[in-house]
C-alpha positions in Angstrom: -30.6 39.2 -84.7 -29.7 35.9 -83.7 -32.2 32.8 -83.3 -32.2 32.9 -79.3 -33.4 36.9 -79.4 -35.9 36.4 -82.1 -37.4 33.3 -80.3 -37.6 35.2 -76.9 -39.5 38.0 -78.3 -41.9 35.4 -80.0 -42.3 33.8 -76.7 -42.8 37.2 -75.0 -45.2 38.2 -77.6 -47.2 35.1 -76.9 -47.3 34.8 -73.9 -48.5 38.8 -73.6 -51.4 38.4 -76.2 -52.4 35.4 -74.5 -52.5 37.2 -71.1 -54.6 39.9 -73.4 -57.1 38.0 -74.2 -57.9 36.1 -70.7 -58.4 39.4 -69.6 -60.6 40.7 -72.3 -63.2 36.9 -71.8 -62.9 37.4 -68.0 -63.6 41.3 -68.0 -66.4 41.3 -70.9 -67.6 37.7 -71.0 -69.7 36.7 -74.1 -73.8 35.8 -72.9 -72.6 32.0 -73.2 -70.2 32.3 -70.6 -73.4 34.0 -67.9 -75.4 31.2 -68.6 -76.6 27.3 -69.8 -78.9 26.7 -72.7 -81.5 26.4 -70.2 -81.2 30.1 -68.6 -79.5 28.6 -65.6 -76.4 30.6 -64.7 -73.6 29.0 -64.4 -72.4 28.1 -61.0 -75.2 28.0 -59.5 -75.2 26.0 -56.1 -77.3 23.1 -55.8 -80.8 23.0 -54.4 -82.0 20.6 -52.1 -85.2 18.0 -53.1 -87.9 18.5 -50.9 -89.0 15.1 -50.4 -85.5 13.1 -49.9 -83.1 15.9 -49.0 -80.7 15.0 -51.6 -79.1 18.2 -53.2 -80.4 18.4 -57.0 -78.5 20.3 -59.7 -80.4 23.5 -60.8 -80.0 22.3 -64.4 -81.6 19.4 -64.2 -84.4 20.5 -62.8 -84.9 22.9 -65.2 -84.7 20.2 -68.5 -87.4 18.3 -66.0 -90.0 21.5 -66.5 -88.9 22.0 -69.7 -89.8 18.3 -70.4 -86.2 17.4 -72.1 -85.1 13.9 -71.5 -81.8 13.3 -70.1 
């Protein structure tokens, strides 16, 4: 087998097992992936602050309940 066939079937392998397992994460995604350390799902939209209208990221409001610092 010469170099140029063995490297293309390395690439091809590659590139298939790492198509495999972008799949695997996005179809079964690991409890990290659904959500912060602070229960807040990820992607979750911003809310708006009641007394200035500004929009507030659902995170840190919930570290300011859970009295965390920033």
């Amino acid at each position: 087998m010469s170099g140029a066939v063995q490297m293309r079937l390395f690439a091809g392998l590659v590139a298939a097992l790492s198509a495999a397992a972008l799949v695997y994460v996005f179809a079964f995604p690991p409890p990290s992936m659904r959500a912060s350390r602070d229960g807040v799902p990820h992607f979750t939209p911003p809310t708006v602050h009641p007394e200035t209208g500004q929009p507030l990221a659902v995170g840190d409001l919930a570290r300011h309940f859970k009295g965390v610092k920033p």
